[in-house]
C-alpha positions, -999 to 999 in steps of 0.1 A, spaced: 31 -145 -760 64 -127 -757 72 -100 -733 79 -68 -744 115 -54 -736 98 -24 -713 74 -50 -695 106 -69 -687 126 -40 -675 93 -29 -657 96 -64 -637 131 -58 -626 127 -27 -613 91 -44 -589 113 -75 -582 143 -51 -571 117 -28 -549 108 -57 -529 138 -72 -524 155 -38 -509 124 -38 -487 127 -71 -469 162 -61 -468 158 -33 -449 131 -51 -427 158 -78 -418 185 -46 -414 158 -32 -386 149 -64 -369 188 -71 -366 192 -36 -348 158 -39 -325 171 -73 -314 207 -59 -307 194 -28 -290 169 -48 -270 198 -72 -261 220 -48 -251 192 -27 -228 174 -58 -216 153 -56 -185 148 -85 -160 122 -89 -133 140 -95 -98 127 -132 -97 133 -140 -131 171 -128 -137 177 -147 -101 159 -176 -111 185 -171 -146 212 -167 -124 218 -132 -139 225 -112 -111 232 -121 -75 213 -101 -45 216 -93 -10 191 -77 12 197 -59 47 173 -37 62 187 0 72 169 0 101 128 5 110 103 -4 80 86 25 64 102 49 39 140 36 26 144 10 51 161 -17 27 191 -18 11 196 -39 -24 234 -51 -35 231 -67 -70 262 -81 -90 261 -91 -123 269 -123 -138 257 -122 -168 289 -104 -185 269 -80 -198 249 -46 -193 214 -52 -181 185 -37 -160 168 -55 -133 131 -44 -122 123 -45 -84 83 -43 -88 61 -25 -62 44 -52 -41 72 -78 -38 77 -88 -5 109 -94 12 109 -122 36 134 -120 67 155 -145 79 149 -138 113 109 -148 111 105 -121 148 110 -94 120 83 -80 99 82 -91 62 85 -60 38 68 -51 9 80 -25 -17 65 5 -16 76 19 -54 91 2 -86 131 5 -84 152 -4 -120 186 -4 -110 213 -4 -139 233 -34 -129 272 -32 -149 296 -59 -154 322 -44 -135 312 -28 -101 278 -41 -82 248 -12 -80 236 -4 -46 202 14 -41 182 15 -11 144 6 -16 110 19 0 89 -2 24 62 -6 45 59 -28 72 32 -60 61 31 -79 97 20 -52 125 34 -62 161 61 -81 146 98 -66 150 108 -35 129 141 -48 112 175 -35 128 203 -24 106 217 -51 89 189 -76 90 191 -101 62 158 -106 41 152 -127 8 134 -120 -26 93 -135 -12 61 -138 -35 42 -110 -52 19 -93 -32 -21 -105 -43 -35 -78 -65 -58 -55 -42 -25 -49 -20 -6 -39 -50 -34 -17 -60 -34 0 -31 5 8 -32 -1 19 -66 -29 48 -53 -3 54 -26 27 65 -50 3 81 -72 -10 102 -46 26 113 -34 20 96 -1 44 68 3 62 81 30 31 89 55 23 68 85 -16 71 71 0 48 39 16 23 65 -18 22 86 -34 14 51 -14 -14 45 -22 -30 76 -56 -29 72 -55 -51 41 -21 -73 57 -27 -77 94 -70 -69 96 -64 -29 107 -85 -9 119 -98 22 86 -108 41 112 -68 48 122 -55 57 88 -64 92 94 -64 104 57 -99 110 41 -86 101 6 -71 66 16 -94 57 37 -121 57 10 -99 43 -16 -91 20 8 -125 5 20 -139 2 -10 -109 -21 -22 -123 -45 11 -154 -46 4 -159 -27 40 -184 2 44 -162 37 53 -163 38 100 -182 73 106 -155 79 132 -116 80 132 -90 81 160 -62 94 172 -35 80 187 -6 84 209 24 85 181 52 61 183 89 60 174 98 29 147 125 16 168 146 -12 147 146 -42 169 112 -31 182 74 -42 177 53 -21 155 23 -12 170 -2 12 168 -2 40 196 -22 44 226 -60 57 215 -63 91 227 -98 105 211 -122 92 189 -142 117 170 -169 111 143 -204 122 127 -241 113 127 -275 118 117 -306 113 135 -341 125 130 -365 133 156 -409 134 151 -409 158 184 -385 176 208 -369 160 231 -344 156 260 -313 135 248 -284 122 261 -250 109 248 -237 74 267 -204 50 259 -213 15 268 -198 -13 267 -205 -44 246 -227 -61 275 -246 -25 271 -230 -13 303 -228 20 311 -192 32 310 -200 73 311 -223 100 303 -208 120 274 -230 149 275 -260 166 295 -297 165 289 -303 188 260 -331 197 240 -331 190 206 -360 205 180 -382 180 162 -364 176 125 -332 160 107 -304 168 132 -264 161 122 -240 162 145 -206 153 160 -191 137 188 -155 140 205 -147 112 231 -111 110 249 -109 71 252 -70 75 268 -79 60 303 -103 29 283 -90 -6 276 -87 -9 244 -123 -27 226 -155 -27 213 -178 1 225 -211 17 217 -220 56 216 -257 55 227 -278 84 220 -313 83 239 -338 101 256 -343 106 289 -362 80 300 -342 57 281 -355 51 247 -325 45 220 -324 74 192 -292 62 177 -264 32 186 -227 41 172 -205 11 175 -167 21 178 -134 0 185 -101 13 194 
């Protein structure tokens, strides 16, 4: 059967439609692929393993805050941005120096003509080692496993990248840290719970120290320890506060005899620790004649 003359117009205008639309899909994929070849992004390790950019990496002196300073020149010949990811550790070539680890994602804008300098955020992810002087040279490391980068993420989100509490949070998932020295309520939960490890009813203050480039990292001297309990009694009675030792030694008397009502009881306890070796202790209270209420194990 013959085609009427309006059903063939009527197919010339459906087979034109479609052909201006693929047309304008190939117009758009054309400019997506230029624009996303002219604004590419590159992860640090994959544009170096490319051989897109060149790097070098010299610490500013010290470790936490913007302790490391990025040079990157281009060799690709054209415009690109290169990622620096939160988490990536910088190795040093000295090994007496601490490895880094980036505290907060960096994109530089890396040109053709002139190489981008940007100094970086740290933290320090080998307590005791040697903060970096100025002018240590460091290399482009391994990722940091997930929990650590997890933990840098809550840090930047939390406006806290900068604190010595962030850097003492670190080292409790790098270097086995103590959570009863971060000192900050909100890390240390957040913190914890990413080990697996149950949140210390004390913290401690120490004795603050200067990050000296060329020097070790440590933590300072512990001054106090302070934290909270819970105990409940059937009847009154007498108790006293001891610190022992790990052999269940007495070391001192914390407090006098008192008496305490029969009931739940919450309470507190403040102990200066500055003239104790450093170690395992326990925070006994018991009555008078000895019997144990409540054992508090502490290290500092």
């Amino acid at each position: 059967m013959a085609f009427e003359p309006h059903n063939h117009l009527l197919m010339q205008k459906l087979l034109l439609g479609v052909g201006l639309v693929l047309f304008s899909y190939a117009l758009a994929g054309q400019k997506n692929s230029r624009t996303k070849n002219a604004t590419s992004t590159y992860e640090l390790a994959e544009a170096l393993d490319q051989k897109l950019v060149s790097i070098e990496l010299k610490g500013t002196g010290g470790h936490l805050g913007p302790s490391l300073k990025i040079v990157c020149k281009n060799l690709k010949g054209k415009f690109l941005r290169l990622r620096v990811p939160q988490g990536q550790f910088m190795e040093p070539s000295d090994s007496t120096f601490q490895t880094l680890v980036i505290a907060e994602t960096q994109t530089l804008a890396v040109n053709t003509k002139t190489p981008v300098e940007v100094i970086l955020k740290t933290f320090c992810a080998q307590a005791g080692d040697r903060s970096p002087s100025v002018g240590s040279v460091f290399a482009v490391g391994a990722l940091a496993p997930e929990h650590l980068r997890n933990l840098l993420k809550f840090i930047a989100e939390k406006g806290k990248t900068d604190t010595p509490a962030a850097q003492n949070a670190v080292w409790c998932i790098t270097g086995g840290g103590s959570l009863a020295d971060i000192g900050d309520a909100e890390l240390t939960k957040f913190t914890a719970e990413l080990m697996g490890k149950p949140i210390p009813g004390y913290k401690i203050k120490r004795q603050a120290v200067r990050i000296i480039p060329g020097e070790r990292a440590r933590y300072g001297k512990a001054l106090i320890v302070e934290g909270n309990y819970q105990y409940f009694l059937e009847k009154d009675e007498k108790l006293v506060m001891n610190l022992l030792d790990t052999n269940r030694n007495l070391i001192k008397q914390i407090s006098k005899d008192e008496l305490m009502k029969a009931g739940e009881h919450r309470s507190s306890f403040h102990l200066e620790v500055w003239n104790l070796p450093s170690g395992r202790y326990i925070v006994r209270i018991q009555t008078k004649d000895g019997r144990i209420i409540k054992d508090i194990e502490v290290e500092f």
